[in-house]
C-alpha positions in Angstrom: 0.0 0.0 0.0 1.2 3.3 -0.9 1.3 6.0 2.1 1.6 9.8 2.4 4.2 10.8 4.8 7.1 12.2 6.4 10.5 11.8 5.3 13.3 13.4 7.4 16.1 15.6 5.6 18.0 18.3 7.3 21.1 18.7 9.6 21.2 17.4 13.6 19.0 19.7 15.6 17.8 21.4 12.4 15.3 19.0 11.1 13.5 19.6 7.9 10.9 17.1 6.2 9.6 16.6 2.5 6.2 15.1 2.3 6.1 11.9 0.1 4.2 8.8 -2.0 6.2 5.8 -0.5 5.2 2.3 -0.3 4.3 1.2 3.3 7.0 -1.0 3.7 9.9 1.1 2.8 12.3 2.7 5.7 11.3 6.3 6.5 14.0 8.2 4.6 14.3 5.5 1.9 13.2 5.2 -1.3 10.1 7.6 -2.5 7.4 7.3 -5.3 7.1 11.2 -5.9 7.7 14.8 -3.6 4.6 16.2 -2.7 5.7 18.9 -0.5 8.1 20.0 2.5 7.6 20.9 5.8 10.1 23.0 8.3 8.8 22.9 11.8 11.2 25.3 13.2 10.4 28.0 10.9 8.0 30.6 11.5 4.9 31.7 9.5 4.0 29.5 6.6 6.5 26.4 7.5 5.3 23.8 5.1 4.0 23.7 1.2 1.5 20.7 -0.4 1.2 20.0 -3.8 -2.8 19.6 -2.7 -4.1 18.1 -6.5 -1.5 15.6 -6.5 -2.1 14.7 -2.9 -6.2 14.2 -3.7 -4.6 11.9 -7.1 -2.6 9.6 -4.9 -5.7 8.9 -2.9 -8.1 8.3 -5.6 -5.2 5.8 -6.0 -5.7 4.6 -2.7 -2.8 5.9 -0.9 -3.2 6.1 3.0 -2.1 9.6 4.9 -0.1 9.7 8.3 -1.8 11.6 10.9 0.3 14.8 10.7 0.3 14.5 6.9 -3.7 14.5 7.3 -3.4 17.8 10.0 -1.7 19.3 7.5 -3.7 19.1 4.4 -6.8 20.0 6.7 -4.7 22.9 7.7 -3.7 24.1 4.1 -7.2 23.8 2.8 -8.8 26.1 5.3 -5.9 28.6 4.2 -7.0 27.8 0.5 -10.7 28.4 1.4 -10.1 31.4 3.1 -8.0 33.0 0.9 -10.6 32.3 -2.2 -13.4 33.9 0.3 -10.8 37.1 1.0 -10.5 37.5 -3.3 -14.3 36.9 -3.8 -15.6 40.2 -1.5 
């Protein structure tokens, strides 16, 4: 099964994170199906960036979300929403 998750990149004590397709059974930082966004947790503001329409394609597929992944897409579609309701008034 193909799952949407977290895959560690960065330095020691400066950890940085690119959200990917990967097959369940692969090792967390191993080998990826496709980028789908990043995530920097120590950064302030706007810390991560999803590639939403190719998120919603790997799931038609099937593909499973973590739980953070999930947060985060819940998280970046409210922003999406209300910055569509901000342009429309």
């Amino acid at each position: 099964m193909v799952k949407i998750r977290l895959r560690r990149t960065g330095c020691k004590n400066h950890a940085a994170y690119r959200v990917v397709a990967a097959d369940e059974r692969s090792p967390r930082d191993g080998k990826f199906l496709e980028i789908l966004g990043w995530y920097e947790p120590t950064r302030e503001g706007v810390n991560f960036k999803l590639k939403l329409d190719r998120i919603a394609e790997w799931q038609s597929k099937g593909a499973q979300m973590s739980e953070t992944v999930a947060s985060m897409v819940r998280r970046a579609k409210r922003a999406e929403a209300a910055e569509s309701s901000d342009v429309s008034v």
